[in-house]
Steps between C-alpha positions, in 0.01 A plus 500: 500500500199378739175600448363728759257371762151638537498738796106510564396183654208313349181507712427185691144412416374499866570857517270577209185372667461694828324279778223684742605494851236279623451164332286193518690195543404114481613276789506092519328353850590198649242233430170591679661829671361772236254626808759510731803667242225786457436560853854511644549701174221720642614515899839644331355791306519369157179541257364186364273316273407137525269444219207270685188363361181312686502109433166304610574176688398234738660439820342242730219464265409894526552706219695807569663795359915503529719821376749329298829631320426611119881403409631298768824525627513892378472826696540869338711736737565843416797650570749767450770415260771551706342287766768248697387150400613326739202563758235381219688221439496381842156587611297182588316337256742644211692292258650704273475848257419426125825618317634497180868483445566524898257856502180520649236615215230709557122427376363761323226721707258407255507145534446540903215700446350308283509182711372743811224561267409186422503328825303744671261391223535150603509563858146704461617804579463868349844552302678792470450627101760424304556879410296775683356808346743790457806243453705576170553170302689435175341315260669178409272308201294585229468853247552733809853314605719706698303759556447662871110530601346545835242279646170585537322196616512118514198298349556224743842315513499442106498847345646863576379855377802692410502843396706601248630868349429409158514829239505713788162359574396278774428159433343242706648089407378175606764268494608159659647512850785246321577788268577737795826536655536779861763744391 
């Protein structure tokens, strides 16, 4: 007599982790094409972020200011995850789609903010706050870990106010932005 086979199936992992619908995704340029991979990126309706950065140098004896790439070679696109391939894949300017295992993987949210942040730091402009008051958060290090709090305000780009529900009391925080993760 054979032992019966299961009749459930087993999950398959990449059903347990549900993907958003819009993702940030990290393209490969041809050699000195990131500029032109993010504007024929652009003229096709795609949102993109080529992380740039001001370099001083001399040119015919004159010193003068040049935007350069922060990571060569790399453009963020975001797309939807259903999105056909194909067309970013042959845009000008575009090498290839980071993958793993023949899949394109999305960057986390997070990460793309962050380097927004920072390079409108190093491209002297105002940046966008990391989190903005009213935005629930989660907190992700340190005694108040995993805990949902509301911000209240930012003490420059280094610390948030978070209010937290604490014995059925309002409580205000000040905690590291690094400890902070956007629900």
């Amino acid at each position: 007599m054979q032992p019966k086979k299961p009749t459930s199936k087993m999950a398959n992992p990449k059903d347990l982790t549900a993907q958003p619908e819009m993702a940030w995704y990290l393209l490969q340029c041809k050699p000195r094409d990131g500029f032109r991979a993010d504007e024929h990126l652009q003229n096709q309706g795609f949102s993109t972020f080529h992380p740039t950065h001001p370099v001083r140098k001399t040119q015919r004896g004159k010193p003068v200011v040049l935007i350069e790439s922060l990571f060569p070679y790399y453009v963020f696109v975001r797309l939807h995850k259903d999105v056909n391939w194909v067309t970013i894949r042959s845009t000008r300017g575009v090498a290839r789609i980071i993958s793993f295992n023949g899949h394109p993987t999305p960057v986390a949210d997070a990460i793309v903010h962050g380097l927004r942040f920072q390079c409108a730091i190093l491209n002297n402009e105002v940046p966008d706050l990391m989190f903005k008051p009213g935005e629930t958060v989660t907190i992700i290090d340190g005694c108040f870990k995993d805990l949902k709090a509301v911000v209240s305000a930012t003490k420059g780009d280094e610390r948030v106010v978070l209010l937290l529900n604490m014995l059925n009391r309002p409580q205000y925080v000040e905690v590291p932005v690094q400890a902070v993760a956007a629900v």
